[in-house]
N, C-alpha and C positions, 0 to 999 in steps of 0.2 A: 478610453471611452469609445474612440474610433472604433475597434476594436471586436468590443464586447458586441456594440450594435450591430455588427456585418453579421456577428456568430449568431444574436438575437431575433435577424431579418431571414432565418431558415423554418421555412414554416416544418419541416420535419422538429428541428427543437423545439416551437412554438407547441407544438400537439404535444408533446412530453411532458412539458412541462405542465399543459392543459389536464393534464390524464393522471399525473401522481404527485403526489409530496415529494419534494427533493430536500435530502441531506448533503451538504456539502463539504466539503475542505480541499484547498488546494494544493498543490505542492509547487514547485519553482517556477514553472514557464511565467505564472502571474506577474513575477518580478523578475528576475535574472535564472538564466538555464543557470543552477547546481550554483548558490548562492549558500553561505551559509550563517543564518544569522546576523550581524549586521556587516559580513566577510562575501564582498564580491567578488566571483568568478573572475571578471575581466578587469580585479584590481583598482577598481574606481576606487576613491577617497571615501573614508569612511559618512562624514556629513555628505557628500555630493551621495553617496549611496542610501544612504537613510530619508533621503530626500525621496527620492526615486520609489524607496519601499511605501513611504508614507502616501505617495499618489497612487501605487498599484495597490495599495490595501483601500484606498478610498473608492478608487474604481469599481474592485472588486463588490466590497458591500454593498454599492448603488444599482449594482448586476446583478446580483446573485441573494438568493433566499436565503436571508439572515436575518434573524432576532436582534430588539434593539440594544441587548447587551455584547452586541458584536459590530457597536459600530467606532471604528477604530478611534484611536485618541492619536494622531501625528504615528509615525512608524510602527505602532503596537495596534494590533487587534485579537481579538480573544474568539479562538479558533476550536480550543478544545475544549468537549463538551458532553455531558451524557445527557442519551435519552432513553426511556425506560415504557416498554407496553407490555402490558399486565405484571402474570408471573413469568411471561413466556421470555423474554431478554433484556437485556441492557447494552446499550450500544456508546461504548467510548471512544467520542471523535476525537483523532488527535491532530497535531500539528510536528510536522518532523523537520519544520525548516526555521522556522521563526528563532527558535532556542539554540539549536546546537553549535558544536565546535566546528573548527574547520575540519572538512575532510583530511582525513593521513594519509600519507605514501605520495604526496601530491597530485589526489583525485586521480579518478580514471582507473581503468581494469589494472590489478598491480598482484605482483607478490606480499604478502604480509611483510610491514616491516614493525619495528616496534612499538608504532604509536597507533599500530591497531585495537592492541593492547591494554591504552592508557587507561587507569580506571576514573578518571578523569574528562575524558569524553565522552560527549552525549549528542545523543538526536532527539532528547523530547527538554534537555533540562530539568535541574533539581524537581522544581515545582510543577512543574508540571508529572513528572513520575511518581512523583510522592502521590498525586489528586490521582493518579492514573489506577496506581495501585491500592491506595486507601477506598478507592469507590469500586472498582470489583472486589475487594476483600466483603463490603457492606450490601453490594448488591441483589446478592440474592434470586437471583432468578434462573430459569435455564440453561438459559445459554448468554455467555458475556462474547461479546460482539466488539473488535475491535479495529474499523477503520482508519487506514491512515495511508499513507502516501507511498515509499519505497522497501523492497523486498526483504521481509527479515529471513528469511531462507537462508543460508550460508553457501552460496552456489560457486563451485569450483567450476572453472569457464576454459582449464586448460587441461587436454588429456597427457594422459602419463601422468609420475610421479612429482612433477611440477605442478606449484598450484599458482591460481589470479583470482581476486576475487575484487567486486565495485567496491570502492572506497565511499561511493556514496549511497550506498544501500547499509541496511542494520553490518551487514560480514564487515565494514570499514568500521565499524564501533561494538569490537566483541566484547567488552567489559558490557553494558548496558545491554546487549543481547542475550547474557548468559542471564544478566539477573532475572529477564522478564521471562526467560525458558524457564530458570529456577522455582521461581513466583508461582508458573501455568503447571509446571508438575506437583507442587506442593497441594493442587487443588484447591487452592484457595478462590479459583474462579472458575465459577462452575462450565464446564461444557466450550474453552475458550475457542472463537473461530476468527480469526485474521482476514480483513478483506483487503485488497491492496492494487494500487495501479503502477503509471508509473514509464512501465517499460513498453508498453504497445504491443503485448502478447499474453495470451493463455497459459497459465499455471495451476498446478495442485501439488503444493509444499506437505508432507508429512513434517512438522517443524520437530528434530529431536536435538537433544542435549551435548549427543555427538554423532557429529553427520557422517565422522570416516567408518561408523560399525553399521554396518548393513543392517545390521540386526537389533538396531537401537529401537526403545520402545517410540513412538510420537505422543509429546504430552501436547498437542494441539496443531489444526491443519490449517494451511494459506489457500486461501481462494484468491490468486491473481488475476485481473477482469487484463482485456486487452482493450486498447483506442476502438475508438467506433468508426472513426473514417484517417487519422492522421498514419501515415504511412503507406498508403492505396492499397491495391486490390491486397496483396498479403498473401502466405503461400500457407500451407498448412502443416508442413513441419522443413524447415529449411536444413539441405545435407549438414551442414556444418555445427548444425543442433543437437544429431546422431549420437555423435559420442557424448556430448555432455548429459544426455539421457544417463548414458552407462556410466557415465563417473560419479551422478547423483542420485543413489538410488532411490531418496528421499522423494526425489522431484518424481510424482506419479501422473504426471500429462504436462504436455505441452506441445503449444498451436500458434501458430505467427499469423492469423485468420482477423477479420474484421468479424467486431459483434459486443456482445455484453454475457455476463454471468448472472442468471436468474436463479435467486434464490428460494426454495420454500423451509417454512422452519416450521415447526408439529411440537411439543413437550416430547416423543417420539425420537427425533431424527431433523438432522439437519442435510439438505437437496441440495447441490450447486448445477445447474443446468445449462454449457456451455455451448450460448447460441451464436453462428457465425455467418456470415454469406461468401457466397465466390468472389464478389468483387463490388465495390461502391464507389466505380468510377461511369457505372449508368443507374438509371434507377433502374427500383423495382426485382433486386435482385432476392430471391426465395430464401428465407432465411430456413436452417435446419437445426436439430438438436447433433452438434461434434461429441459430446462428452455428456458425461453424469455420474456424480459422486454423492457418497454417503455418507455423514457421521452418525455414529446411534449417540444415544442419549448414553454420557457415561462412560462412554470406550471412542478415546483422542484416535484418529488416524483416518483416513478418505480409505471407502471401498469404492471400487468403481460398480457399476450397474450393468 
């Protein structure tokens, strides 16, 4: 609670929050860095940790813009959620920490080993995938909008013929990441667009089916937003990012910059507007437009502008 109110006593969030509706969902920091489900990072006891989730979910709700069907019951609070305006989208909030398995390979940047595999493994959970998918199948509208926490991209982070990939991003749970590629190519949701945090940098994912053919179709794009101020001033593409541009051809931008992704959406076309500054370690610094991307209505894959 400490906490929340230091973040709450910044009159910059204070006017944000003044000025727009906010959708939310967390991902880990709330309770423990890369926790999963009721499997602590730093091995605490399972009730001693459930204890723990049960007060950072309570926190949370008392902070943050949430409905009263989100106010938690003891360690469980209900996270995912659709919201629907007009014909124009449907927006399914998820939750990727509450449900799943523990990370494979033993967490952290790794070579595949075979419980990346497992078809057994998940990041959203039976029921929750099931309501994920049964409500963009029903939904109907433009564009199916899906919020959620860590990078379904499949990013190879090692050059050469070796590969690494986060164990605790979607690449760590390929069983569950194929189905919902499979699912977005089937068209069964119309126009799908990924928006995702997480990592503290600027992304635009062509998400395909197989990332090692250059030349694979994209049945749907990632909009990665970066931190707004966590990691300071920030560089705008760091040497050692170089190459993994070139080993992912998928990956069509990326920026290690402070800022936000500004969206607009049309029946038309889907905008993502990649606003950053030089630095937010003084005020007042000039914010610019770094990037801009396009989906048309109907054809999966980011043009740039």
């Amino acid at each position: 609670r400490n906490r929340y109110a230091q973040y709450k006593l910044d009159p910059d969030l204070q006017a944000a929050h003044a000025a727009f509706p906010w959708i939310v969902t967390p991902d880990d920091h709330e309770v423990e860095n890369n926790f999963a489900g009721d499997i602590s990072q730093g091995n605490v006891p399972r009730d001693a940790f459930l204890t723990r989730r049960a007060a950072a979910y309570q926190a949370y709700y008392e902070h943050m813009p949430l409905r009263r069907r989100s106010i938690p019951a003891g360690p469980s609070i209900q996270l995912y959620r659709q919201f629907t305006y007009g014909r124009l989208a449907s927006f399914f909030v998820l939750d990727t920490r509450q449900f799943r398995t523990d990370q494979p390979c033993n967490d952290g940047l790794r070579a595949p080993c075979p419980a990346v595999s497992d078809p057994n493994a998940t990041l959203l959970g039976a029921a929750q995938e099931r309501w994920l998918l049964d409500a963009m199948s029903k939904a109907k509208r433009r564009w199916s909008v899906v919020p959620q926490q860590v990078m379904m991209a499949r990013v190879d982070r090692t050059p050469g013929p070796d590969e690494q990939f986060s164990m605790d991003q979607w690449s760590g749970y390929e069983a569950g990441r194929t189905r919902m590629l499979e699912y977005f190519a089937s068209r069964r949701a119309s126009n799908p667009i990924v928006l995702t945090g997480d990592i503290h940098s600027n992304w635009v994912n062509d998400l395909t089916l197989n990332t090692r053919d250059a030349k694979a179709a994209a049945v749907a794009t990632e909009f990665v937003g970066t931190s707004i101020s966590s990691g300071g001033d920030g560089v705008d593409l760091p040497e050692r990012q170089v190459t993994m541009l070139s080993e992912n051809p998928f990956v069509k931008f990326f920026n290690a910059q402070r800022g936000y992704v500004s969206c607009s959406v049309t029946p038309q076309a889907w905008q993502s507007d990649y606003q950053v500054v030089d630095y937010v370690t003084k005020k007042d610094a000039p914010r610019r437009t770094r990037a801009s991307f396009v989906v048309a209505d109907g054809r999966p894959g980011a043009q740039r502008l």
